[in-house]
Every structure is written in structure tokens, then in C-alpha cells.
C-alpha positions as CSV (number, residue, x, y, z in Angstrom):
1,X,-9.9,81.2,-3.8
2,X,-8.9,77.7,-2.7
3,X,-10.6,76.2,0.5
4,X,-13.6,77.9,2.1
5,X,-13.3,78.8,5.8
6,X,-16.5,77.7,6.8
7,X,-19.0,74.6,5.4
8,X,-22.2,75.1,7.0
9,X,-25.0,72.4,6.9
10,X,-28.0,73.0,8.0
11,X,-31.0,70.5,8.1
12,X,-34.5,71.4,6.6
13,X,-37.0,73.5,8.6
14,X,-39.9,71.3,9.9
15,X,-42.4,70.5,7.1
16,X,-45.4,69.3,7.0
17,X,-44.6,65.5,7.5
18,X,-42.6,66.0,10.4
19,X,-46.1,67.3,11.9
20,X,-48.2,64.4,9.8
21,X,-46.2,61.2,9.3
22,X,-49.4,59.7,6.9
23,X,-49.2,62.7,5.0
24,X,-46.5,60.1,2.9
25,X,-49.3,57.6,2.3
26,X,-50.9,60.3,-0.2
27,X,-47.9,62.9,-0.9
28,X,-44.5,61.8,-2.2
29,X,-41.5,62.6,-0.3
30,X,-40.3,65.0,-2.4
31,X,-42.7,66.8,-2.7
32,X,-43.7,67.7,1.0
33,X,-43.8,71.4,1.7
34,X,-42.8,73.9,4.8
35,X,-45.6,74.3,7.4
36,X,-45.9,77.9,8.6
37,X,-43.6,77.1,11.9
38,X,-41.4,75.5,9.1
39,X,-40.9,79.2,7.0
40,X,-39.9,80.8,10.1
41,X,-37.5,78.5,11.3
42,X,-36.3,79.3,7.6
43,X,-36.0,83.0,8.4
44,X,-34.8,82.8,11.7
45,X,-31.7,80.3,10.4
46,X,-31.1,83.5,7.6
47,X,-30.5,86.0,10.2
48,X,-28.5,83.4,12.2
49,X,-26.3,82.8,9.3
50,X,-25.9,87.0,8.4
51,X,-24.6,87.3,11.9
52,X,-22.1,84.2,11.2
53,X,-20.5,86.0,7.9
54,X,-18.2,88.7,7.1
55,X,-18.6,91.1,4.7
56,X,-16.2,90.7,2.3
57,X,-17.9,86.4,2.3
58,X,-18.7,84.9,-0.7
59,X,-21.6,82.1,-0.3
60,X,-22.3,79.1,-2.2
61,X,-25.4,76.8,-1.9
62,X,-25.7,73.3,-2.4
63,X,-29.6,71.8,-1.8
64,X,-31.6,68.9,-2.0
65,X,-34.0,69.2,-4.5
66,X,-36.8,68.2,-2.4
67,X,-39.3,70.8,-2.2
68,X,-38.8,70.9,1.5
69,X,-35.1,72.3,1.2
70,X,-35.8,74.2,-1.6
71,X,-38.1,76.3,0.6
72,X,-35.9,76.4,3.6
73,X,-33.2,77.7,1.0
74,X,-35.4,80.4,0.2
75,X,-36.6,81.3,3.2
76,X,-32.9,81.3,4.6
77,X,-32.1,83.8,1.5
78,X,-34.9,86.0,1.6
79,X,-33.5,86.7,5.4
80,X,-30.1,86.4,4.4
81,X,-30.4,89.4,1.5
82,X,-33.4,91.4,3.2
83,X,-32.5,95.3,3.9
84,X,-33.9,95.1,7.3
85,X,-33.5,96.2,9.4
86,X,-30.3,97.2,6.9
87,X,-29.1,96.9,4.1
88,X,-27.3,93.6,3.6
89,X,-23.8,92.9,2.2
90,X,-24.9,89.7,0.5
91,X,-26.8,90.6,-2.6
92,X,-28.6,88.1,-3.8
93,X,-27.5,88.1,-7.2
94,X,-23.7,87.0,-6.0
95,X,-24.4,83.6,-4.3
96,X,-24.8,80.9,-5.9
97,X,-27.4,77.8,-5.3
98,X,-26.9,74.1,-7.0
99,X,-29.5,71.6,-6.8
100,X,-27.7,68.4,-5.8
101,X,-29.4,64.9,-6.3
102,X,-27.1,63.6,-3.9
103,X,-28.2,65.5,-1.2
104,X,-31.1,63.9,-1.0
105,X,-33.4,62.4,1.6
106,X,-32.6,58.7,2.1
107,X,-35.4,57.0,-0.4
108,X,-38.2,55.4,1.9
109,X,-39.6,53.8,-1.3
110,X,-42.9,55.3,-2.7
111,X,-46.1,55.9,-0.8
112,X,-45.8,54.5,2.5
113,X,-48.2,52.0,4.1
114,X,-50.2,52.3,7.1
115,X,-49.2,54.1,10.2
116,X,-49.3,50.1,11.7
117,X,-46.6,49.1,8.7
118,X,-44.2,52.0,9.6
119,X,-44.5,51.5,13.0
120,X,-43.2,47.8,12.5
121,X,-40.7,48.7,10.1
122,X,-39.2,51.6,12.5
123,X,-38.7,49.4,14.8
124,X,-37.2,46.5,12.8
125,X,-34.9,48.8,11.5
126,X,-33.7,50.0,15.0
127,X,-33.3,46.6,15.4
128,X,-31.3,45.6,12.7
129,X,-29.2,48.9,12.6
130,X,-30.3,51.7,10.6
131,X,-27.0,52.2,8.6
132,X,-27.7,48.9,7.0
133,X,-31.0,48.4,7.1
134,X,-32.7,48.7,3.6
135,X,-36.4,50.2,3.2
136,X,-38.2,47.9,1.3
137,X,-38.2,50.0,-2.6
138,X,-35.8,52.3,-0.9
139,X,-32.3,52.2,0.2
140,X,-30.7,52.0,3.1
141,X,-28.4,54.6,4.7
142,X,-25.3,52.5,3.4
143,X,-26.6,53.2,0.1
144,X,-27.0,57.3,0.8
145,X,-23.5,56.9,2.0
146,X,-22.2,55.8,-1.3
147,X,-23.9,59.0,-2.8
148,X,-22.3,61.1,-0.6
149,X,-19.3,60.1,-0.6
150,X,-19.3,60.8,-4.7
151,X,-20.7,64.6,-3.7
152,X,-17.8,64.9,-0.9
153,X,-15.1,64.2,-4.0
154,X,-17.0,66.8,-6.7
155,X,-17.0,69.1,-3.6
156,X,-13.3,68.5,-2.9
157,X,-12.3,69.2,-6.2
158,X,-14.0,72.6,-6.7
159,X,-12.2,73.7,-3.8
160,X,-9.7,74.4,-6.4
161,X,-11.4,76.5,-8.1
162,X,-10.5,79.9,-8.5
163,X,-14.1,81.3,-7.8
164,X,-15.4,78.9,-5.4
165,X,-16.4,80.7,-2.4
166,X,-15.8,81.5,1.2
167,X,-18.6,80.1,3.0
168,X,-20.4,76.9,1.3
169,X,-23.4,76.3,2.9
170,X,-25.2,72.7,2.4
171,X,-29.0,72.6,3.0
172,X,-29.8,68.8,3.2
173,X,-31.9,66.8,6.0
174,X,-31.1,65.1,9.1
175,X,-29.8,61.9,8.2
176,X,-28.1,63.0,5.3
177,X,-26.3,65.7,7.4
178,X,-24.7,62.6,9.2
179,X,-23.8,60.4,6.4
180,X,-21.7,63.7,5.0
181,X,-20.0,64.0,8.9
182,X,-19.4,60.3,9.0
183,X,-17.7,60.3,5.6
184,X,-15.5,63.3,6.0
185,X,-14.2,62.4,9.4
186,X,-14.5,58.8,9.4
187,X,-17.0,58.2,11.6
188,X,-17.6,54.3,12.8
189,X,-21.2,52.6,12.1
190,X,-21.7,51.9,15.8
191,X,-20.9,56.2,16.4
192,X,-23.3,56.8,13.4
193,X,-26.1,54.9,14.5
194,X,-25.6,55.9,18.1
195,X,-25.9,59.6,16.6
196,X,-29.1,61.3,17.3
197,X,-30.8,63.8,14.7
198,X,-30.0,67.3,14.0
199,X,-33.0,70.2,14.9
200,X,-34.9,71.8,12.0
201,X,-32.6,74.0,10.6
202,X,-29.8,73.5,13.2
203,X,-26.0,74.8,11.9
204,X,-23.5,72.4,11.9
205,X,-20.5,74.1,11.4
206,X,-16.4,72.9,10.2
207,X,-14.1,75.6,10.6
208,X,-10.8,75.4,8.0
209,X,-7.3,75.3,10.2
210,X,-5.2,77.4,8.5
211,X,-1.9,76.1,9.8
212,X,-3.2,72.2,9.0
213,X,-5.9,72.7,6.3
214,X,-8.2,70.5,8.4
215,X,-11.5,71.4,8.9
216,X,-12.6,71.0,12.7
217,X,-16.5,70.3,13.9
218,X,-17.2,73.4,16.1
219,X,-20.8,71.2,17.6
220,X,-20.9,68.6,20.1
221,X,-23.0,66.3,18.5
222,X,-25.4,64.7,20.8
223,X,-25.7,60.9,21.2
224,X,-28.6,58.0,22.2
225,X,-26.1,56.7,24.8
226,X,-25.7,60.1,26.7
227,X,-29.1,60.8,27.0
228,X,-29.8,57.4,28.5
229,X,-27.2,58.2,30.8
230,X,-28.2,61.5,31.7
231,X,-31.8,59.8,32.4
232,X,-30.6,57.6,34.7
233,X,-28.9,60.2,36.5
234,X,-32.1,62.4,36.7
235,X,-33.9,59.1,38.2
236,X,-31.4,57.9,40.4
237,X,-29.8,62.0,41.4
238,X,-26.5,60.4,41.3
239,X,-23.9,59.1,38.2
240,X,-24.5,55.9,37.4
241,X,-21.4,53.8,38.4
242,X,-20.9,50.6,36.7
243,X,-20.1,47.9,39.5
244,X,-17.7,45.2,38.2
245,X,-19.1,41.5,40.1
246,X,-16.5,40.2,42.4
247,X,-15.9,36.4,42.0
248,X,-13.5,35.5,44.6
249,X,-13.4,36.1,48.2
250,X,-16.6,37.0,50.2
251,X,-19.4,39.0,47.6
252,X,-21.8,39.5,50.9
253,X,-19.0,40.1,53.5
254,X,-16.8,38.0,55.3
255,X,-17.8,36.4,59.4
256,X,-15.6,33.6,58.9
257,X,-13.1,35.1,61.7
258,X,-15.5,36.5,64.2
259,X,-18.6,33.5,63.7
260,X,-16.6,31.6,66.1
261,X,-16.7,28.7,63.9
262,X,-13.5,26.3,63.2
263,X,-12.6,24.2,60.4
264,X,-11.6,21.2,61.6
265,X,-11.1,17.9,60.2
266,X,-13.2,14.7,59.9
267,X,-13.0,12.7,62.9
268,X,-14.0,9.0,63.3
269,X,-17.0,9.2,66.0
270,X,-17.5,13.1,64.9
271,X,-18.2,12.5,61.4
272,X,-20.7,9.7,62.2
273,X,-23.4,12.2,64.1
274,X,-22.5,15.4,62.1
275,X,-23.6,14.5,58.9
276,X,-27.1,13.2,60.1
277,X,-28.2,16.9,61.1
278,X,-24.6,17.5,63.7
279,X,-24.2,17.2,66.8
280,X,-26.3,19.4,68.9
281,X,-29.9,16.8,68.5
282,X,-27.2,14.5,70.1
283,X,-25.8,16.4,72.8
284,X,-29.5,17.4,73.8
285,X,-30.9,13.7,73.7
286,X,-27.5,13.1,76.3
287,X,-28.6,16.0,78.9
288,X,-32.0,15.1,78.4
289,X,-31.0,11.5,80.1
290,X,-28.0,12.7,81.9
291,X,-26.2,10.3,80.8
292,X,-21.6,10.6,78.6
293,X,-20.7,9.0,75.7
294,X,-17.2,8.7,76.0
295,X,-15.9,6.6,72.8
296,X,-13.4,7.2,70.0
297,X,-10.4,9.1,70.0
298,X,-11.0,12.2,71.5
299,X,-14.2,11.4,72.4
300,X,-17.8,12.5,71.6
301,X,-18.4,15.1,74.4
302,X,-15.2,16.8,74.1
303,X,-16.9,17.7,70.3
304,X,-19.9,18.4,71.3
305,X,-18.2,20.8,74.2
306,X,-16.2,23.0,71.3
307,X,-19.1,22.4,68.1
308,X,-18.1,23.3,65.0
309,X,-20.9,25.4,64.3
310,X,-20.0,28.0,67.1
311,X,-22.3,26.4,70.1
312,X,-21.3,25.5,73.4
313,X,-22.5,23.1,75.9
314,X,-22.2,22.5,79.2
315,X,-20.3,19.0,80.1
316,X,-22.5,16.6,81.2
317,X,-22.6,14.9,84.8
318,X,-21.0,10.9,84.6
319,X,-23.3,8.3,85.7
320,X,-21.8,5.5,88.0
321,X,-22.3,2.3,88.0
322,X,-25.8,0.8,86.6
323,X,-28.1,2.3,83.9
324,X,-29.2,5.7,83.7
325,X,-32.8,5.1,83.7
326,X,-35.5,5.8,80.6
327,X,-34.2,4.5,77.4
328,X,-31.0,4.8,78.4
329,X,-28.7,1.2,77.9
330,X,-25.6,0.9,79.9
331,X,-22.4,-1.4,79.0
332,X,-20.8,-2.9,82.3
333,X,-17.0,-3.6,82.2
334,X,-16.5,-6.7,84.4
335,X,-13.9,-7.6,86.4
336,X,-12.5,-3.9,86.3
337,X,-12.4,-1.9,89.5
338,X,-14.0,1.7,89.0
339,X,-15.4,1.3,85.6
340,X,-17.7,4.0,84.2
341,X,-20.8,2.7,82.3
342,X,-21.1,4.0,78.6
343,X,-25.0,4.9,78.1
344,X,-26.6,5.3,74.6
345,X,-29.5,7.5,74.6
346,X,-31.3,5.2,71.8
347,X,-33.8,8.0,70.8
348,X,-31.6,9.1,68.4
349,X,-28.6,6.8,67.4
350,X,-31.8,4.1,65.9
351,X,-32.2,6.4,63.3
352,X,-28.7,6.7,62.1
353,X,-28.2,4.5,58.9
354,X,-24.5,3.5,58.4
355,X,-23.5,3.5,54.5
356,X,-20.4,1.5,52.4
357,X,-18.1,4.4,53.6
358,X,-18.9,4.1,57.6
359,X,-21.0,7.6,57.5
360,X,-24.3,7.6,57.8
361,X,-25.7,9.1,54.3
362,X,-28.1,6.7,52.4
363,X,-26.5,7.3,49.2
364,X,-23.8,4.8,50.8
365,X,-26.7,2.2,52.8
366,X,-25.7,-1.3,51.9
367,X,-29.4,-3.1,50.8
368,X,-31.4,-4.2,54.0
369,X,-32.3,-7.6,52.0
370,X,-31.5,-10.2,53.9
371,X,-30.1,-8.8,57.2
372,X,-31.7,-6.9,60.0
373,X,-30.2,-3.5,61.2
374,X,-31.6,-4.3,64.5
375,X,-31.0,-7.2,65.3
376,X,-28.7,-8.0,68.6
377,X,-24.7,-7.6,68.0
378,X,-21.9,-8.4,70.4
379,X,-18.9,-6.3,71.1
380,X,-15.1,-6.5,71.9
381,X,-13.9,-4.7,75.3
382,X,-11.1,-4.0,76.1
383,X,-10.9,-7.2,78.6
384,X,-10.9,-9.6,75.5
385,X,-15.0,-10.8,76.5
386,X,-17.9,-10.3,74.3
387,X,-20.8,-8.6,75.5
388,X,-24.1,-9.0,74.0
389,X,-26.2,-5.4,74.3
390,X,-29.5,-5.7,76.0
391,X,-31.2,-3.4,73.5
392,X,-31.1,-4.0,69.5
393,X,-29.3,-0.8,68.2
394,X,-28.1,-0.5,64.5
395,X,-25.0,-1.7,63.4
396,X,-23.2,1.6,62.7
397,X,-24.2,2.4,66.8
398,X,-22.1,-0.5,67.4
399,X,-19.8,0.3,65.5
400,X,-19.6,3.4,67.3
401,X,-19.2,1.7,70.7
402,X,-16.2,-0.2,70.0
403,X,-14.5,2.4,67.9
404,X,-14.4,0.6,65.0
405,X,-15.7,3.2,62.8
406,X,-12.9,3.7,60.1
407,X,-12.5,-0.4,59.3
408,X,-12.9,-0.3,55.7
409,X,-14.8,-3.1,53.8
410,X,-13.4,-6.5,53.8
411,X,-11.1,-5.6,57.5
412,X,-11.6,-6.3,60.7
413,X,-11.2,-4.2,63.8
414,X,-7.8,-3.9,64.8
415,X,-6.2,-5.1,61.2
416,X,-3.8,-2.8,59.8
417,X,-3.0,-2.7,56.2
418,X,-0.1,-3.4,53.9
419,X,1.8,-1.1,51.8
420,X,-1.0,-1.7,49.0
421,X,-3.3,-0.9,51.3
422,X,-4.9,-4.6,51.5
423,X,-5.4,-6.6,54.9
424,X,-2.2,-8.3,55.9
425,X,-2.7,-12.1,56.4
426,X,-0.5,-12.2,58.9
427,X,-2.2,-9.8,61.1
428,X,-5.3,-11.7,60.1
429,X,-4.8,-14.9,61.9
430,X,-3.9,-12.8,65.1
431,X,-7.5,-11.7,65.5
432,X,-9.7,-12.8,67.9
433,X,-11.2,-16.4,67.3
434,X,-14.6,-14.9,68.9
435,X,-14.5,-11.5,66.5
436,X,-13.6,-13.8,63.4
437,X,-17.0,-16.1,64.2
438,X,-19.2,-13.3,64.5
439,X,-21.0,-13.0,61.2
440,X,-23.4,-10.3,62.6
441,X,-20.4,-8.0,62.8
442,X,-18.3,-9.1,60.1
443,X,-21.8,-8.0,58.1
444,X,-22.1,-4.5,59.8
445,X,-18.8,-3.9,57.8
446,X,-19.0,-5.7,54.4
């Protein structure tokens, strides 16, 4: 006859330890019996199978020997052969049934323990994998693969057979069912585990290709992993769309074009305010007293006039000649005609601290032991004089004032540096006598 056109598995109708799971405490597996629902699941998968066959079909049975299968065997031939509701074409004296060991239920050792036990055990095996995971005086489902895959080579061969028949039907149990699919078409352990379990006396049917002489699964087997998914879509009402994390760019959404903000670079006088908290405390403390700092390069108001962070305030009014009034400290240029006064607003420059790098973190304070950050500090005008301030401000103010911010450690104001980047000795000398005898400064630096 050669190759059958149909091999038919068919899992176990539901017995009485699929309703009871201590029932194994006091019964042995292989001897569990149908329950009543079981026997006409049995029945019902007969009929099923008579409307599946030809006439001129031959049949051949291969069961478990559990008592289980046995039962659903019969019960699937008593419907199979039964003359209602007419007479059938499959006598029952022309098939054929073969107990086959091999078919068997995976071995879950003998009596079972407590309900507690197998509740631990099922779930260390999920957790380990159940294709490898090895009941403790059982086997694991590696192990029924290894039988099965003998019974897949016996069954291969009889396919030669001049007698064997048209339709072999295999009446086995759930996990057995998929240990014989993952053998014959090379299923992967992660597929098998992620298999779920057939129904009580489901068909699971492989159709012969005549042109190839492949046999092709007619079922869509059904998975753990789509019925998460199709979960999550009944929760959510919409697919579930796996959203990749972007890295680069803006994740939240870029405002860096329309925040009004500037990157600009670090600026002698600018740098000095911004990193103590930026510049808006220090523009408020100047229109508070009314008073303009006008010192460095560009100069602090024209900063505080386009601020980095986006805000914008009003220039502030010059004062003339003499101090602003409150707190406010102004430095007089004598002998020049015109001169503006330069007025500190103390409130907030005293609590600036001035580090080794000439900003103002205290990661970079020099120690305070034996000097005084307030004590009274002469600077350099443009005229050549030295002028004592009237207040005591920190050193890093003063620094401030005479625009001598960027001097690195060990220079003076107005040194420029060599190729190497040391002070030039040269240029050294040139300096002014009254600068070079000023310790109080020369400390502020160093």
C-alpha cells in the first residue's frame, strides 16, 4: 500500500485526573479512567473521524496503553463501526489497534505528593523549561522524545508494507502529541515549549503530498506567545506595537530653536556671575540700585541685556558722577574729564567665592588660612594710580573691576605668555613697580 494519506493523532478524552489532579496521589497514572464527559468526547471524536474517511479507507490504530487511551480508543470505535444511524463501511473486524509503550504519557514518577508539592514543581519546571526539565522518578520530555523518535522509525518502516493502511490514526496524550510533531518536522525547543496543549480528543491531522511525499500539518497549532499577544490587544483595543528607544537626538522633543536660547561661549566677566546661579540675581540687584557695571570686554550689561537663558532686560539708567546711594560703592577716575563712576551693588558680588581657575565654584576656592577675602585691595586704572576701594569686597570682585579675570596662577595683569605658555621675563620687569608690591593682589591670583 505504501504511505497512508492521512496520520491522525488525536489526544485522550478528558479523564478523571484532568477533573481531580490528587486523584494521582492514590491512583497510578496509568491507570486513570474516562469520566462520563470523557466517553462522549470519545464518541463524538468517532463520528468526527467517519465523516473524515472514505470508504474504500483502511485504518490502523496505534495507542498508549494507559487505560485512559484505551477507553478513548474504544469509545472512538464503538462510534466509528456503529450502524447508526447507518450502516458503517468500517467493520470492525478490518482495523487494526497496537498497544504502543512508546506512546505513552511522559512518566511523572509514582504517586504524586501534595497538591502544595506539584504546585512548586509546575512551576519550577516552567521555569526551567519543560523539554528538559526532569520529574523527580520520572523523565523529562527530552527523555519521551528519545522514545518517540524510535516509534517514528518502526512507523516509517511499515509504511512499506504491503498491508499497512490508508489512514493510521495515533491515540496518545497531549504532550506526547507534540514530541511526535516536533520530531517529524523538526520543531525547535524554544517552538515546543512555547506550544500550548492539544483539546481532549482534538484531531491533528498530516495530509501525504502526492507530488512530494511530504506530509503537510492541516492545524494551526496555537502558541503561549499569541495568546499573550491577543490579551494585550483585548486590554489595550489596539495591536501592541513594539517601540524601539531612541538614543540620539531629542527623546521628549526638541525647543532648542524656538526657546530663544543661544549657545554662546565663555566670556571673562560673563562666566564669573553665571556659574554662581547666572545672571538675572545680578541684573536685579543693579536695577534695584540703579546703578551699570560696565567692565570687561563686552561688558556685563550688554549680557545681561541678551541672557543666555532667553530673558531680557531693560538697560539700566548711568549714574553720573558720585555714588549711587544704599550699598552701592562708586570708583572715581581722577584727573579725567567726563568719567562715569563704576558702582558695585555689594549685596551680591560678597558672596561670590573666586576658585584656582578664576570662576567662582568652591571645588576650585584656594584655603582661606591665612588671608582674608575681605580685606581692602587696591586697583590699577587706566591712568597708571592705585585706588584703594572704600568698601572691603572679595578678591575675585576685584578682580572683576580691573578686568583681570583670565590671569592664570603665577601671572600678573597685563603679562602675556610665551610660546610654552609661561610668563615671559621680559614682559615681567615692564610691569608696574606699584602692581608688583602689592601682595594683597598678587595673592587674589596665586
Amino acid at each position: 500500500m505504501g504511505k497512508p494519506r492521512l496520520i491522525i493523532l488525536i489526544r485522550h478524552a478528558q479523564s478523571e485526573g484532568n477533573k481531580n489532579r490528587d486523584i494521582h496521589q492514590t491512583v497510578p497514572d496509568h491507570r486513570v479512567k474516562l469520566t462520563l464527559e470523557g466517553w462522549k468526547q470519545a464518541e463524538e471524536a468517532g463520528r468526527k473521524l467517519r465523516s473524515l474517511l472514505r470508504p474504500s479507507d483502511t485504518l490502523h490504530f496505534f495507542t498508549s496503553p494507559y487505560r485512559r487511551t484505551r477507553e478513548t480508543t474504544e469509545g472512538i470505535l464503538s462510534a466509528l463501526t456503529s450502524s447508526t444511524p447507518a450502516p458503517s463501511p468500517f467493520p470492525r473486524h478490518t482495523i487494526k489497534v497496537y498497544e504502543e509503550p512508546r506512546l505513552r504519557e511522559q512518566d511523572f514518577g509514582n504517586f504524586q505528593p501534595c497538591s502544595a508539592e506539584m504546585t512548586r514543581m509546575w512551576q519550577e519546571r516552567a521555569d526551567y523549561g519543560h523539554f528538559f526539565y526532569r520529574i523527580a522518578n520520572g523523565e523529562s520530555a527530552a527523555d519521551a522524545y528519545d522514545r518517540v523518535s524510535g516509534f517514528n522509525e518502526s512507523l516509517w518502516r511499515s509504511f512499506g508494507e504491503e498491508d499497512f493502511a490508508s489512514v493510521c490514526v495515533l491515540v496518545t496524550h497531549g504532550l506526547m502529541t507534540r514530541v511526535f510533531l516536533m520530531k517529524w518536522y523538526h520543531f525547535s525547543v524554544e517552538y515546543f515549549e512555547d506550544l500550548r496543549n492539544v483539546n481532549h480528543c482534538e484531531f491533528v491531522v498530516m495530509r501525504l503530498q502526492p507530488g512530494s511525499g511530504k506530509y503537510v500539518l492541516q492545524n494551526q497549532l496555537r502558541t503561549w506567545s499569541e495568546l499573550r499577544e491577543e490579551s494585550r490587544q483585548k486590554e489595550s483595543g489596539s495591536p501592541t506595537v513594539p517601540v524601539r528607544k531612541k538614543w540620539g537626538g531629542c527623546p521628549d522633543g526638541c525647543d532648542h530653536m524656538g526657546s530663544g536660547r543661544r549657545m554662546r561661549g565663555r566670556q571673562n566677566t560673563v562666566d564669573l556671575f553665571k556659574d554662581d546661579g547666572g545672571m538675572e540675581e545680578v541684573a536685579m540687584a543693579l536695577q534695584r540700585k540703579g546703578s551699570r557695571l560696565d567692565i570687561g570686554t563686552e561688558g556685563l550689561m550688554n549680557e545681561v541685556e541678551d541672557d543666555p537663558r532667553g530673558r531680557v532686560f531693560p538697560p539700566l539708567p548711568e549714574t553720573e558722577n558720585g555714588n549711587a546711594g544704599g550699598d552701592g560703592t562708586a570708583l572715581r577716575e581722577n584727573g579725567k574729564k567726563g568719567t562715569k563712576d563704576r558702582t558695585v551693588p555689594p549685596s551680591r558680588l560678597e558672596l561670590l567665592k573666586a576658585g584656582r581657575d578664576g570662576g567662582i565654584s568652591e571645588s576650585g576656592a584656594a584655603s582661606r588660612d591665612g588671608s582674608s577675602d575681605s580685606e581692602e585691595v587696591e586697583v590699577e586704572k587706566e591712568t597708571g594710580e592705585l585706588h584703594r576701594i572704600r568698601r572691603k569686597f572679595p578678591r575675585s570682585v576685584a578682580l572683576v573691576l580691573n578686568g583681570g579675570l583670565d590671569v592664570e596662577p603665577g601671572m600678573r595683569t597685563g603679562a602675556r605668555a610665551d610660546a610654552l605658555g609661561d610668563q615671559s621675563t621680559d614682559e615681567e620687569d615692564e610691569l608696574d613697580r606699584g602692581e608688583k608690591e602689592d601682595r594683597s593682589f598678587e595673592g587674589s591670583v596665586r
